[in-house]
HTML snippet that shows the backbone in 3Dmol.js (N, CA, C, O; Angstrom):
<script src="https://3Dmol.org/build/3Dmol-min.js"></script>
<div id="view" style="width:600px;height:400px;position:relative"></div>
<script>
const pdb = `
ATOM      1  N   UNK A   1     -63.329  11.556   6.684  1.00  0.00           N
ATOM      2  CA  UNK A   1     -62.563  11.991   5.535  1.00  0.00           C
ATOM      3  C   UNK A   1     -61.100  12.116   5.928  1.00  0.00           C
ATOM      4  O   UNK A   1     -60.662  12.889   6.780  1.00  0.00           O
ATOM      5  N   UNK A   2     -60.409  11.265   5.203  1.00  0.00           N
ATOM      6  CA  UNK A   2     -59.017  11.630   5.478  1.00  0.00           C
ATOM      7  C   UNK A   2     -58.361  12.608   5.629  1.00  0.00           C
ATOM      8  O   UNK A   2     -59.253  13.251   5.075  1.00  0.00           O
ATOM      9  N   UNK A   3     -57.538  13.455   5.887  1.00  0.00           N
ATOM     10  CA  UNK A   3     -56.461  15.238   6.179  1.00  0.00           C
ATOM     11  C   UNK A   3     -55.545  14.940   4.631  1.00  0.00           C
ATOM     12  O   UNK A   3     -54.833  13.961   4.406  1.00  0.00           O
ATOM     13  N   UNK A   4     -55.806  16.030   3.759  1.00  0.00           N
ATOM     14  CA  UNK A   4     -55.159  16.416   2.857  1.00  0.00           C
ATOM     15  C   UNK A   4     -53.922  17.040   3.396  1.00  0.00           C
ATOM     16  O   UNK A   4     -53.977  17.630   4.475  1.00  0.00           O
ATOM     17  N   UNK A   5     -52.533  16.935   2.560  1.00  0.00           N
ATOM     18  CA  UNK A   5     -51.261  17.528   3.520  1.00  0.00           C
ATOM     19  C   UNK A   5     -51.690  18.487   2.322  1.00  0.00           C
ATOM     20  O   UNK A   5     -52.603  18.531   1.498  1.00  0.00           O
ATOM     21  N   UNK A   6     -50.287  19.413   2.729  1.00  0.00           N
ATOM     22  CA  UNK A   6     -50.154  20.556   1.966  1.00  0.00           C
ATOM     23  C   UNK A   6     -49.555  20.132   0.222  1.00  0.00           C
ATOM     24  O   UNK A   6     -49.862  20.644  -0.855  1.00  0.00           O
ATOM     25  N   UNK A   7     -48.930  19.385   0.438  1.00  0.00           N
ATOM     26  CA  UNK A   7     -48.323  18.947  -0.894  1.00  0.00           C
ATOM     27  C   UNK A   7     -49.179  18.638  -1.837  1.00  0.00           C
ATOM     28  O   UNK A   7     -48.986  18.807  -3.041  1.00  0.00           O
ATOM     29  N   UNK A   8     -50.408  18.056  -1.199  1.00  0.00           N
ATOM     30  CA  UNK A   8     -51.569  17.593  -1.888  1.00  0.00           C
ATOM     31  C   UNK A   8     -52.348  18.709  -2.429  1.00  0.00           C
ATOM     32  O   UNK A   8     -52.890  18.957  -3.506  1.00  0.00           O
ATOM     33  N   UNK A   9     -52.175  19.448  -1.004  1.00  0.00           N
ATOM     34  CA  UNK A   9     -53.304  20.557  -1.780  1.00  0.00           C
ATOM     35  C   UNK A   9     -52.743  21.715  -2.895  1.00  0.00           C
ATOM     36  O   UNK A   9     -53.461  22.235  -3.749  1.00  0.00           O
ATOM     37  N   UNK A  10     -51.404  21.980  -2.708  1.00  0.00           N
ATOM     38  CA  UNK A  10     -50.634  22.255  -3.483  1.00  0.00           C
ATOM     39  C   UNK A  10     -50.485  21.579  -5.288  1.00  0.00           C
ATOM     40  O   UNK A  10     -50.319  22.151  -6.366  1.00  0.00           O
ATOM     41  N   UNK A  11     -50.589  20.622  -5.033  1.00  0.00           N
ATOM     42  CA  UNK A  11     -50.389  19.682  -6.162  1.00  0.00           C
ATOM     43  C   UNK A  11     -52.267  19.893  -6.839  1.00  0.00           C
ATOM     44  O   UNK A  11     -52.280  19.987  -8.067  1.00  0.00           O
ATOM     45  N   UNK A  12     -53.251  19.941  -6.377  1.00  0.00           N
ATOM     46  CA  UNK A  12     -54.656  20.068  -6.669  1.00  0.00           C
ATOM     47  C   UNK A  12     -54.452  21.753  -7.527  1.00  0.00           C
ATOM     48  O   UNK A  12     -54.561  22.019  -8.724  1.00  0.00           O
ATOM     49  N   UNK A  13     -54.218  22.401  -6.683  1.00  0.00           N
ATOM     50  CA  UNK A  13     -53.995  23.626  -7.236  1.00  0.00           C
ATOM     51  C   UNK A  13     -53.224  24.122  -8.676  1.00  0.00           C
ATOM     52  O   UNK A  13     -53.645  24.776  -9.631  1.00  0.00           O
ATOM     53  N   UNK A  14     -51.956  23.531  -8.398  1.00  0.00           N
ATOM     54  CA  UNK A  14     -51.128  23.459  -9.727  1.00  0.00           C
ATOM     55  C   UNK A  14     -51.879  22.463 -11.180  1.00  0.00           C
ATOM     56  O   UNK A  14     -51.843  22.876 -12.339  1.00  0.00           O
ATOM     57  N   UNK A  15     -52.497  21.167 -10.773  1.00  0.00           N
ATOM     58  CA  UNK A  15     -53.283  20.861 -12.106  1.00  0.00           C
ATOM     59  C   UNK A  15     -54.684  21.436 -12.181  1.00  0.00           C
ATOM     60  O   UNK A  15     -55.370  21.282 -13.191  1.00  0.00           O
ATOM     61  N   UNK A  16     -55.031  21.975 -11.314  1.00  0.00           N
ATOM     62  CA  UNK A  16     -56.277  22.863 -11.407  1.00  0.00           C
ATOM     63  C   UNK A  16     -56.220  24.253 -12.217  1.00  0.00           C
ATOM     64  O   UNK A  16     -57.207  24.719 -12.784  1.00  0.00           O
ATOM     65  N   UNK A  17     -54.767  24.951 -12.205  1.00  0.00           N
ATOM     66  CA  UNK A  17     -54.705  26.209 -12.476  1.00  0.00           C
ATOM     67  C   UNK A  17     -54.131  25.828 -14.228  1.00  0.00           C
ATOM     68  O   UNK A  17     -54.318  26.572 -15.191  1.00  0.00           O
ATOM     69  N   UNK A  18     -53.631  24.886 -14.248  1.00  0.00           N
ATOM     70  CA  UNK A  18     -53.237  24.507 -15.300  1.00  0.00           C
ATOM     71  C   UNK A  18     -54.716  23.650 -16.409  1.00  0.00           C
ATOM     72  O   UNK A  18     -54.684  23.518 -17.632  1.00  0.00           O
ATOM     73  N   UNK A  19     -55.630  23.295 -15.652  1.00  0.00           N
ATOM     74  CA  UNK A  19     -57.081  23.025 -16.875  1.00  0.00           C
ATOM     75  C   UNK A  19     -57.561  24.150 -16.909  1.00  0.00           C
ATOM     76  O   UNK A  19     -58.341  24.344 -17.841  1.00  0.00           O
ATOM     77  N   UNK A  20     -57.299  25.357 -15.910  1.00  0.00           N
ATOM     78  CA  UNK A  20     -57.967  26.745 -16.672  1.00  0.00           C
ATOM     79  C   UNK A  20     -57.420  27.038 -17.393  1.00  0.00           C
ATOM     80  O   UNK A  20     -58.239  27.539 -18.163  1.00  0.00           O
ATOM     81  N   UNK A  21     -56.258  27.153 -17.925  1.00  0.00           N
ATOM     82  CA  UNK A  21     -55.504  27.884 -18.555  1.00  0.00           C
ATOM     83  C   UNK A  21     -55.591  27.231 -19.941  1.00  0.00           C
ATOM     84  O   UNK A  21     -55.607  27.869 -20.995  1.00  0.00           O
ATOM     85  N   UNK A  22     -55.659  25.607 -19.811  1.00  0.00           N
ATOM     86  CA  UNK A  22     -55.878  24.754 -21.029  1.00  0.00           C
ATOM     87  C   UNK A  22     -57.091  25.476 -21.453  1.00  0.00           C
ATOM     88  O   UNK A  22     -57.118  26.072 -22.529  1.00  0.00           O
ATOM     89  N   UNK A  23     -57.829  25.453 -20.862  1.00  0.00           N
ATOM     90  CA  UNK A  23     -59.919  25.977 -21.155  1.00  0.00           C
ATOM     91  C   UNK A  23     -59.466  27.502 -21.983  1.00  0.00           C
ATOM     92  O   UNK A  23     -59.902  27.658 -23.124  1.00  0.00           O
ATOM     93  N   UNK A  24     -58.814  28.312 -21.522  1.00  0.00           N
ATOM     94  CA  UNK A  24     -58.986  29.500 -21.661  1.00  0.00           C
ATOM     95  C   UNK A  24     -57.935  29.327 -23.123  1.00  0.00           C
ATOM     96  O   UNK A  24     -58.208  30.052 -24.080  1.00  0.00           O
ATOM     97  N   UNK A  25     -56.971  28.533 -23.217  1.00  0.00           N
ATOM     98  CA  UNK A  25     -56.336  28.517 -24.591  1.00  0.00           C
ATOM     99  C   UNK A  25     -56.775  28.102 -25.654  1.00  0.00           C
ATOM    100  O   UNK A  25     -56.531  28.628 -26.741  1.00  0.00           O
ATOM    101  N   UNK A  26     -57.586  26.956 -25.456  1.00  0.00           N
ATOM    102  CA  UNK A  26     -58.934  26.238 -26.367  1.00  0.00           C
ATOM    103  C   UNK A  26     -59.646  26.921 -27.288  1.00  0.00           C
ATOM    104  O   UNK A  26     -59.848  26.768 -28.493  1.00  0.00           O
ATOM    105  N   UNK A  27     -60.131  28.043 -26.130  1.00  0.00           N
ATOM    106  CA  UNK A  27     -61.268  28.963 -26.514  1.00  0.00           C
ATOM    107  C   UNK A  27     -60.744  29.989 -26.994  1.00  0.00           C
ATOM    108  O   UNK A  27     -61.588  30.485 -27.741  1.00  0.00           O
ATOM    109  N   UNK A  28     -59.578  30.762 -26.994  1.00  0.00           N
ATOM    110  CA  UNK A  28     -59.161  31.375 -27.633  1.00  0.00           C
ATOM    111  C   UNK A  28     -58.830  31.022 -29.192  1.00  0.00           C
ATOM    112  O   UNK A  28     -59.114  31.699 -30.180  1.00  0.00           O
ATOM    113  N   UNK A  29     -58.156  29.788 -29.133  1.00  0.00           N
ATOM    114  CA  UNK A  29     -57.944  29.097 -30.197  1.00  0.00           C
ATOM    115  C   UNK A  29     -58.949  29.318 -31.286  1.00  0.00           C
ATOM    116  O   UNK A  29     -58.909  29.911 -32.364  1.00  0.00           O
ATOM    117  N   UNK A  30     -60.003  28.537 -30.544  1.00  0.00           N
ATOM    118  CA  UNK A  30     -61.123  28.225 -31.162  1.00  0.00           C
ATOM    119  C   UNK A  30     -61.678  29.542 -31.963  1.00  0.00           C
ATOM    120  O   UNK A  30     -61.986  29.461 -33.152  1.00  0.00           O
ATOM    121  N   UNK A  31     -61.800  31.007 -31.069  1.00  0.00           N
ATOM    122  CA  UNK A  31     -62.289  32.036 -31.593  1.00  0.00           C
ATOM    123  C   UNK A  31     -61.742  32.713 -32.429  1.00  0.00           C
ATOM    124  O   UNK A  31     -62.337  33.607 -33.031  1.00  0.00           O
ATOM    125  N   UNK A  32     -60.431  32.395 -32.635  1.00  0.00           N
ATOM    126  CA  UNK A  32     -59.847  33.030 -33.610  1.00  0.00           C
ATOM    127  C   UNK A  32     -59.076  32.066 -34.952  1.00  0.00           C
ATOM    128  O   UNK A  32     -58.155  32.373 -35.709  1.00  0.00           O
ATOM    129  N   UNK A  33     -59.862  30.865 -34.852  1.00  0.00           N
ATOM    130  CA  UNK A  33     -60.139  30.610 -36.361  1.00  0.00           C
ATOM    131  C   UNK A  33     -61.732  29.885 -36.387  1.00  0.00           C
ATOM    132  O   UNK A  33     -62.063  28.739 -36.688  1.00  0.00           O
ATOM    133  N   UNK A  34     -62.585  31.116 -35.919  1.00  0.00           N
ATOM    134  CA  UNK A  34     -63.989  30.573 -36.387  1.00  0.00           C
ATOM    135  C   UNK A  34     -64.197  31.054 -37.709  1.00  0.00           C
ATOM    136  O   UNK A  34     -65.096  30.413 -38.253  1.00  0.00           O
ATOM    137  N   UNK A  35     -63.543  32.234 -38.673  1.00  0.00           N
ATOM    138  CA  UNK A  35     -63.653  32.052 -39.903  1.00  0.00           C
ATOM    139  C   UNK A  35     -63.076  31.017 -40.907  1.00  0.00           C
ATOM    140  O   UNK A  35     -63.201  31.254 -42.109  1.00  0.00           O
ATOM    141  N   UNK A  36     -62.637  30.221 -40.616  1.00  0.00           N
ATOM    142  CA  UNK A  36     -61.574  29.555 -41.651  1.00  0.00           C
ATOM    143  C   UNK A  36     -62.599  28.215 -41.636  1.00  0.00           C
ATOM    144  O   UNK A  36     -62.784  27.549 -40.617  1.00  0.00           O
ATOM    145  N   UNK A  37     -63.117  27.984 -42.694  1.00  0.00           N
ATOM    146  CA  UNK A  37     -63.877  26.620 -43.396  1.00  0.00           C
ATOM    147  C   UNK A  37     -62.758  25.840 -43.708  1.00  0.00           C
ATOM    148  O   UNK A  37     -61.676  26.101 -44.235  1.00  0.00           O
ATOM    149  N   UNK A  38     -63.627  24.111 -42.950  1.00  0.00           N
ATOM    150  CA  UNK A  38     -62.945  23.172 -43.067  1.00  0.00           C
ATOM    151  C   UNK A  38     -63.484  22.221 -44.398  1.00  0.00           C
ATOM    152  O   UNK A  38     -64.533  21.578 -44.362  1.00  0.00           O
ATOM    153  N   UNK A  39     -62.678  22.257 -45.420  1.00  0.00           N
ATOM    154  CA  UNK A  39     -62.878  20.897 -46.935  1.00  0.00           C
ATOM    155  C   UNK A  39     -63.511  19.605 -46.542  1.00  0.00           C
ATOM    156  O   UNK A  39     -63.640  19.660 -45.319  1.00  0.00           O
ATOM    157  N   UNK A  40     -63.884  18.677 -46.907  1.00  0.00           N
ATOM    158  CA  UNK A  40     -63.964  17.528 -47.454  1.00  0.00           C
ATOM    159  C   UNK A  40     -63.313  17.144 -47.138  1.00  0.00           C
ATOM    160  O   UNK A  40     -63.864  16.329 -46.399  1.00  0.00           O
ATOM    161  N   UNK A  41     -61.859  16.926 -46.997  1.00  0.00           N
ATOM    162  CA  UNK A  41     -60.751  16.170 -46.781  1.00  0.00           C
ATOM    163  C   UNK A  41     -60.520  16.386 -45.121  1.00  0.00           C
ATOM    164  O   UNK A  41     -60.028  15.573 -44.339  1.00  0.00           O
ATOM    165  N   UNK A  42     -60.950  17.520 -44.879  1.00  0.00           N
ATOM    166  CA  UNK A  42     -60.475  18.017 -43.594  1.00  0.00           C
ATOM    167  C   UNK A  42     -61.431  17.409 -42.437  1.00  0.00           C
ATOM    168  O   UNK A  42     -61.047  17.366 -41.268  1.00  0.00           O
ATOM    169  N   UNK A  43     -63.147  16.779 -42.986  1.00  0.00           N
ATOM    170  CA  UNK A  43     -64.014  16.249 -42.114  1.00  0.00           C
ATOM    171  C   UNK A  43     -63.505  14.740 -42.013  1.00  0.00           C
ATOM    172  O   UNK A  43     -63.672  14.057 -41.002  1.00  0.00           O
ATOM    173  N   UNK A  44     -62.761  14.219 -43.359  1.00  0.00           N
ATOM    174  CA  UNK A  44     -62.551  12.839 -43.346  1.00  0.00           C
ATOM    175  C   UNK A  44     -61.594  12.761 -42.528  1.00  0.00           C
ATOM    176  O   UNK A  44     -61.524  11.935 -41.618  1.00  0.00           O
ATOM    177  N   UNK A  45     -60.605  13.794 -42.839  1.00  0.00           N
ATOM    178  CA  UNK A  45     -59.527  13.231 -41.109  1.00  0.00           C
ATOM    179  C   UNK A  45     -59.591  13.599 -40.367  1.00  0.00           C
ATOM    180  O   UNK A  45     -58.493  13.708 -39.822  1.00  0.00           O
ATOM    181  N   UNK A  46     -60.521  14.039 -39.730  1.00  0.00           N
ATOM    182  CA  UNK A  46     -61.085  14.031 -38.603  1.00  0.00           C
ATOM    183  C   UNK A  46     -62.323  13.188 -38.230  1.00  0.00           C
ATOM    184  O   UNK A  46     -62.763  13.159 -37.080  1.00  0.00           O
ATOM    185  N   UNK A  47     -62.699  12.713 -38.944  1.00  0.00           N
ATOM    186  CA  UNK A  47     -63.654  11.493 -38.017  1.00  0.00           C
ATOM    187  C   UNK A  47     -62.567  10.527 -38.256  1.00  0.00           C
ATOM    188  O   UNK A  47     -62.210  10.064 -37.173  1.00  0.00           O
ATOM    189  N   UNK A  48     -61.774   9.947 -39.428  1.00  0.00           N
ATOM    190  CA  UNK A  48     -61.109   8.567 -39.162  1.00  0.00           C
ATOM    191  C   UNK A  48     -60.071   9.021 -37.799  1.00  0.00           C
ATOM    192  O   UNK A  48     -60.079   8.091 -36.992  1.00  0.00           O
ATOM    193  N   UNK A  49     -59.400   9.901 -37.437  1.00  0.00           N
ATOM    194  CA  UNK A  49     -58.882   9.860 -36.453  1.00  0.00           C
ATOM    195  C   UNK A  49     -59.256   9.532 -35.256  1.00  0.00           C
ATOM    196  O   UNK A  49     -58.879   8.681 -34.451  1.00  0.00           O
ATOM    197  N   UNK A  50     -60.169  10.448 -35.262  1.00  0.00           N
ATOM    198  CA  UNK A  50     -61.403  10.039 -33.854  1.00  0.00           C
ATOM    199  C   UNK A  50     -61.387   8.756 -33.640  1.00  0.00           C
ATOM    200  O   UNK A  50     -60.838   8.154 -32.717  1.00  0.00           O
ATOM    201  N   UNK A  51     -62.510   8.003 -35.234  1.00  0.00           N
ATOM    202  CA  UNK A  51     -62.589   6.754 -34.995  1.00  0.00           C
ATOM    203  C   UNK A  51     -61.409   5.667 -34.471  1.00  0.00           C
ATOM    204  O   UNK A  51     -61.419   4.898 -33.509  1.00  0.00           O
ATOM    205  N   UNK A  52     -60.583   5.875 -35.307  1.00  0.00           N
ATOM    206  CA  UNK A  52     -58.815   5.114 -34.708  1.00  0.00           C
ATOM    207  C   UNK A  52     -58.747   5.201 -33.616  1.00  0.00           C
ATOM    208  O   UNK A  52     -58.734   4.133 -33.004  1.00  0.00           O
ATOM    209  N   UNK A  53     -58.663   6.575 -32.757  1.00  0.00           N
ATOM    210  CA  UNK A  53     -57.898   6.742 -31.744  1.00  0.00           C
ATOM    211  C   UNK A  53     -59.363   5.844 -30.646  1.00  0.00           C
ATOM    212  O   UNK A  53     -58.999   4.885 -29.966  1.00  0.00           O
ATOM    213  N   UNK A  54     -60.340   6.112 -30.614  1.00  0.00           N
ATOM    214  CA  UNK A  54     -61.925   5.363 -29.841  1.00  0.00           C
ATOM    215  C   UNK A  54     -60.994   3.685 -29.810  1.00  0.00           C
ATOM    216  O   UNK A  54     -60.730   3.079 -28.771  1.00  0.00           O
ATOM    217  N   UNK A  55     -60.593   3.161 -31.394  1.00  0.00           N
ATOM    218  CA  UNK A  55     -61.023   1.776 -31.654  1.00  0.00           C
ATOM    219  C   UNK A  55     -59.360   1.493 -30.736  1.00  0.00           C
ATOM    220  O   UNK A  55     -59.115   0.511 -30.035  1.00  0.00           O
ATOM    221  N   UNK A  56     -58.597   2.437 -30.960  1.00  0.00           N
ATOM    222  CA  UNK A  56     -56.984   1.759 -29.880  1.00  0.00           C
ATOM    223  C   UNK A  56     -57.263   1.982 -28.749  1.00  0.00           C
ATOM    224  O   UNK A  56     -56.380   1.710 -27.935  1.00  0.00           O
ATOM    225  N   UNK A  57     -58.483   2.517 -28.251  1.00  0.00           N
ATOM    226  CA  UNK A  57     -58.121   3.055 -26.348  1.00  0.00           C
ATOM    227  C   UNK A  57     -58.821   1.861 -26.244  1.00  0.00           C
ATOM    228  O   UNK A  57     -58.397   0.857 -25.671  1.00  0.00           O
ATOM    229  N   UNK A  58     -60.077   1.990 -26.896  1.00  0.00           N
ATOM    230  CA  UNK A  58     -60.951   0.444 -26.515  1.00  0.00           C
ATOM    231  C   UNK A  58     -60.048  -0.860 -26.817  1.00  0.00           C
ATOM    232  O   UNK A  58     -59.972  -1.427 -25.727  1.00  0.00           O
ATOM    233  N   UNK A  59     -59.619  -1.307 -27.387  1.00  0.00           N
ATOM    234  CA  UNK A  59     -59.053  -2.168 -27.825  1.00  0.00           C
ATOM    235  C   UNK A  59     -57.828  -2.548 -26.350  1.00  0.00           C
ATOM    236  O   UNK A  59     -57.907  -3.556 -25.648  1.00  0.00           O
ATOM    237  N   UNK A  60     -56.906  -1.569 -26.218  1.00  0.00           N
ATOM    238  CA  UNK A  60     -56.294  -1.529 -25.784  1.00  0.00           C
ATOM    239  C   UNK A  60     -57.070  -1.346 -23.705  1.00  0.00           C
ATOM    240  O   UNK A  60     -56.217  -1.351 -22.817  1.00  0.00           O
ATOM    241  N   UNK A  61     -57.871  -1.276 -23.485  1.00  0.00           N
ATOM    242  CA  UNK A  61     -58.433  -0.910 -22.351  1.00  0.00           C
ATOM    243  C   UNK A  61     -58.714  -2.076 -22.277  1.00  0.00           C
ATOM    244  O   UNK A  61     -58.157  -2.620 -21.324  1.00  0.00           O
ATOM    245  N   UNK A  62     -60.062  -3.458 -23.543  1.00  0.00           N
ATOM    246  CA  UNK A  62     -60.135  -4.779 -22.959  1.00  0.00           C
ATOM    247  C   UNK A  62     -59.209  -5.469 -22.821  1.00  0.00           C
ATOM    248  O   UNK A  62     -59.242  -6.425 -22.045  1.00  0.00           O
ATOM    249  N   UNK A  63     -57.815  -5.061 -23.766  1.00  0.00           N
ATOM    250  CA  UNK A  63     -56.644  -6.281 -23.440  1.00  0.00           C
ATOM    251  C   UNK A  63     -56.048  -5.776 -21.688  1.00  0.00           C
ATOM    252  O   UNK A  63     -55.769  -6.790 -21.048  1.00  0.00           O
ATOM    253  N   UNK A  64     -55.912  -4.969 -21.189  1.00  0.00           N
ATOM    254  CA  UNK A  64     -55.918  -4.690 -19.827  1.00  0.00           C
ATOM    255  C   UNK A  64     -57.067  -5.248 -18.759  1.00  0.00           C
ATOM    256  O   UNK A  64     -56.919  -5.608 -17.591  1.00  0.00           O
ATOM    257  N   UNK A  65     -58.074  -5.198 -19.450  1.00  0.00           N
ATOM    258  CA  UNK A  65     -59.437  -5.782 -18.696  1.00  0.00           C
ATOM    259  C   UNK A  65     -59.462  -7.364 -18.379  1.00  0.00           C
ATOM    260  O   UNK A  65     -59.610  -7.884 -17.273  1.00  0.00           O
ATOM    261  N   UNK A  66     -59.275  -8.024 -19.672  1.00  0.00           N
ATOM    262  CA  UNK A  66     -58.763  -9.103 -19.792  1.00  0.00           C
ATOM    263  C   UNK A  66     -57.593 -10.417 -19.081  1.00  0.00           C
ATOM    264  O   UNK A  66     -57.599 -11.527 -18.549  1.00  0.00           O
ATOM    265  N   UNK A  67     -56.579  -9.203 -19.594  1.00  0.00           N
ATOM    266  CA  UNK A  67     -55.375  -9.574 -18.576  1.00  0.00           C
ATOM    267  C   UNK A  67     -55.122  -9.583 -17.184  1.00  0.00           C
ATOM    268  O   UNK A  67     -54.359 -10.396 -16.663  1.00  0.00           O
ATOM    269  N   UNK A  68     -55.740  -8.703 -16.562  1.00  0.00           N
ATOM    270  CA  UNK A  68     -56.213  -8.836 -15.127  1.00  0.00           C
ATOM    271  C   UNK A  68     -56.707  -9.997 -15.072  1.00  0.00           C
ATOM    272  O   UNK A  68     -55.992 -10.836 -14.523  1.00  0.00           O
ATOM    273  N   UNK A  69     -57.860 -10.388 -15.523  1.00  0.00           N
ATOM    274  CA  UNK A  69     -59.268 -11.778 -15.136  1.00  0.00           C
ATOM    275  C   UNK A  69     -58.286 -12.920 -15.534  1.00  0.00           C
ATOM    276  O   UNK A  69     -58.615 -14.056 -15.192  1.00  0.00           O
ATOM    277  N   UNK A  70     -57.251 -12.772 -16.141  1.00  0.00           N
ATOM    278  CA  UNK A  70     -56.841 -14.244 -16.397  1.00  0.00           C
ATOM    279  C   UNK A  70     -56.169 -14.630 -15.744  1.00  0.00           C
ATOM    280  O   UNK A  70     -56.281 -15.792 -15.356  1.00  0.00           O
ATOM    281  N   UNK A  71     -54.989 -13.675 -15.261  1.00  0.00           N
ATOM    282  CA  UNK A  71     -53.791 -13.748 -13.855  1.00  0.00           C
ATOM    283  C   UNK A  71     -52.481 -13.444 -14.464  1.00  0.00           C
ATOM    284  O   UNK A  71     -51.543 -13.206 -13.704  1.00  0.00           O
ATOM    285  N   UNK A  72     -52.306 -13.422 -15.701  1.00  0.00           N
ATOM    286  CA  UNK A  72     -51.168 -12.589 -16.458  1.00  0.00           C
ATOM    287  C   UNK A  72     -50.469 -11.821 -15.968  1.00  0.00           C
ATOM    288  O   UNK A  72     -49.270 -11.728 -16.234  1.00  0.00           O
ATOM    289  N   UNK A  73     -51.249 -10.929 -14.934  1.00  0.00           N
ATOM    290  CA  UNK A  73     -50.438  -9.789 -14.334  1.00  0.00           C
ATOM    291  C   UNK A  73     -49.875 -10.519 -13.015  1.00  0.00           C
ATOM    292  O   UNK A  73     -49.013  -9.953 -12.342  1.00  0.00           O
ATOM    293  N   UNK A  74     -50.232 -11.421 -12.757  1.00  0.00           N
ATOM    294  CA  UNK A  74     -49.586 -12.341 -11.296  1.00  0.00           C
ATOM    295  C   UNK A  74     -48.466 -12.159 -11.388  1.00  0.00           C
ATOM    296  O   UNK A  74     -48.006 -11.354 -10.579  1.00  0.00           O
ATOM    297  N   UNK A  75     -47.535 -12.773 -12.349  1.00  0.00           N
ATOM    298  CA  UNK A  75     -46.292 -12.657 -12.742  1.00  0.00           C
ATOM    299  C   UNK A  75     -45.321 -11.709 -12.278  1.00  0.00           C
ATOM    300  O   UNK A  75     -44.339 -11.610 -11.543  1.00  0.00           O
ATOM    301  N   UNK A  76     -45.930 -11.175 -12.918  1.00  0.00           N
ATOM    302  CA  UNK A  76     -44.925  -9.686 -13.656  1.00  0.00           C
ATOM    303  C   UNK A  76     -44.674  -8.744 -12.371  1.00  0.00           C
ATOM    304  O   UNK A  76     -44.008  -7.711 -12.448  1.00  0.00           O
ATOM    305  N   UNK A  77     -45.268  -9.199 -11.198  1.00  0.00           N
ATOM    306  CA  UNK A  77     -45.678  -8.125 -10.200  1.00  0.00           C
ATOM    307  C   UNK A  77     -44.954  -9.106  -8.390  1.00  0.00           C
ATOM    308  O   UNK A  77     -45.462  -9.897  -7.595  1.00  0.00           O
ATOM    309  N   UNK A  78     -43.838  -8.547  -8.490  1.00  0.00           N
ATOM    310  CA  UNK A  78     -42.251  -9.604  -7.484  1.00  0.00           C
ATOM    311  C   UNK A  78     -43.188  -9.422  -6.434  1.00  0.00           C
ATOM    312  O   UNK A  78     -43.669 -10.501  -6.088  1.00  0.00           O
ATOM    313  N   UNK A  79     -43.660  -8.358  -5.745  1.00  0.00           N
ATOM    314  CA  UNK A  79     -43.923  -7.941  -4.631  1.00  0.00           C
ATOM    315  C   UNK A  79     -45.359  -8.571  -4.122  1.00  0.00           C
ATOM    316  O   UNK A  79     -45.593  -8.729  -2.924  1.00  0.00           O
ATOM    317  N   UNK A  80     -45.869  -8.758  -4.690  1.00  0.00           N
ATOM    318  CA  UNK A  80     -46.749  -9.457  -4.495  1.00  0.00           C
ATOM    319  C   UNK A  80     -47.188 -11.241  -3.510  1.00  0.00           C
ATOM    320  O   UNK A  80     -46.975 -12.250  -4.182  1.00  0.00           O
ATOM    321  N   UNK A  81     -47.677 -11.430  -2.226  1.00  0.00           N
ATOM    322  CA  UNK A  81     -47.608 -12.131  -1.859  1.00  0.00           C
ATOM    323  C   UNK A  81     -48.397 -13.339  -2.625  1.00  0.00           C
ATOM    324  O   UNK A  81     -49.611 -13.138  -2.663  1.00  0.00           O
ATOM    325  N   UNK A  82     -47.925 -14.662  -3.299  1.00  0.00           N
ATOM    326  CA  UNK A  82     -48.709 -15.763  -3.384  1.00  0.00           C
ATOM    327  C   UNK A  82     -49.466 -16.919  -2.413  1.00  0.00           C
ATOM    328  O   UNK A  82     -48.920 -17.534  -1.497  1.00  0.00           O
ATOM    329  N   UNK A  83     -50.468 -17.013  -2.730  1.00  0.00           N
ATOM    330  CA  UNK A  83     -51.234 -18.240  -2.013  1.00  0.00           C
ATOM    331  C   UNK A  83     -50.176 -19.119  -1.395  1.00  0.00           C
ATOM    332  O   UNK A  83     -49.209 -19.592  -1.992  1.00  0.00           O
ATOM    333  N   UNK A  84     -50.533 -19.303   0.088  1.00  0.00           N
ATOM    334  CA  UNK A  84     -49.207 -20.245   0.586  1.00  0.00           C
ATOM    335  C   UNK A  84     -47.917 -19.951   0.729  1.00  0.00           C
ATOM    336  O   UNK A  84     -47.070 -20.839   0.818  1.00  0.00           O
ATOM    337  N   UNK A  85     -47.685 -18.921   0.760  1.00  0.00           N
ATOM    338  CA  UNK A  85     -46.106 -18.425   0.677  1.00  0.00           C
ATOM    339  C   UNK A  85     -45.754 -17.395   2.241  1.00  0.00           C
ATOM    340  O   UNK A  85     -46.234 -16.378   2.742  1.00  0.00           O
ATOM    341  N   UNK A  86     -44.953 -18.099   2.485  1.00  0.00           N
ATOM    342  CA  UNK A  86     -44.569 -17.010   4.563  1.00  0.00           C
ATOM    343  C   UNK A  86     -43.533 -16.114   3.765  1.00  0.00           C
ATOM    344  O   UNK A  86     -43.187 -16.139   2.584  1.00  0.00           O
ATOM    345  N   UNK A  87     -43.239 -15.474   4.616  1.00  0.00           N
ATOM    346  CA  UNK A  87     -42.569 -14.142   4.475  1.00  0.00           C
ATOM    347  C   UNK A  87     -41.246 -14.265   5.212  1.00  0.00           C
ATOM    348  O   UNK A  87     -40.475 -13.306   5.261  1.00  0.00           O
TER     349      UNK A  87
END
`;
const viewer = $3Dmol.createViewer("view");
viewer.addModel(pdb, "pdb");
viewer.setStyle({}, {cartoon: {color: "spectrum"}});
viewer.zoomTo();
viewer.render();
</script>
């Protein structure tokens, strides 16, 4: 196993202390509007959002998937050594 430096472990800590705090704001959130009923209107935008936001990550995840397998990204990327090429 590789040696974690301190910066690292430092840096683990700081986004670690920061998803508790997300968790613990959530749930607060959450508990203090468990009385308030959501309309008709309020279930529809919330699943079409959902659905949207699912159909752009996917969408957007195979055109990345894609673009890799074809060599598209060859290009775009200077540092990169090509087939046949000295240094």
């Amino acid at each position: 196993m590789k040696n974690i430096s301190a910066g690292q472990i430092a840096l683990l800590v700081a986004l670690g202390a920061m998803l508790i705090l997300t968790g613990v704001w959530g749930f607060s959130v959450w508990e203090s509007s468990s009385g308030v009923e959501m309309g008709k209107h309020g279930w529809i935008a919330l699943g079409l959002g959902a659905f949207f936001s699912l159909l752009i990550g996917c969408g957007l995840m195979a055109l990345m998937f894609f673009s890799s397998r074809s060599g598209h990204d060859d290009v775009a990327d200077p540092f990169r050594r090509r087939d046949g090429e000295d240094s």
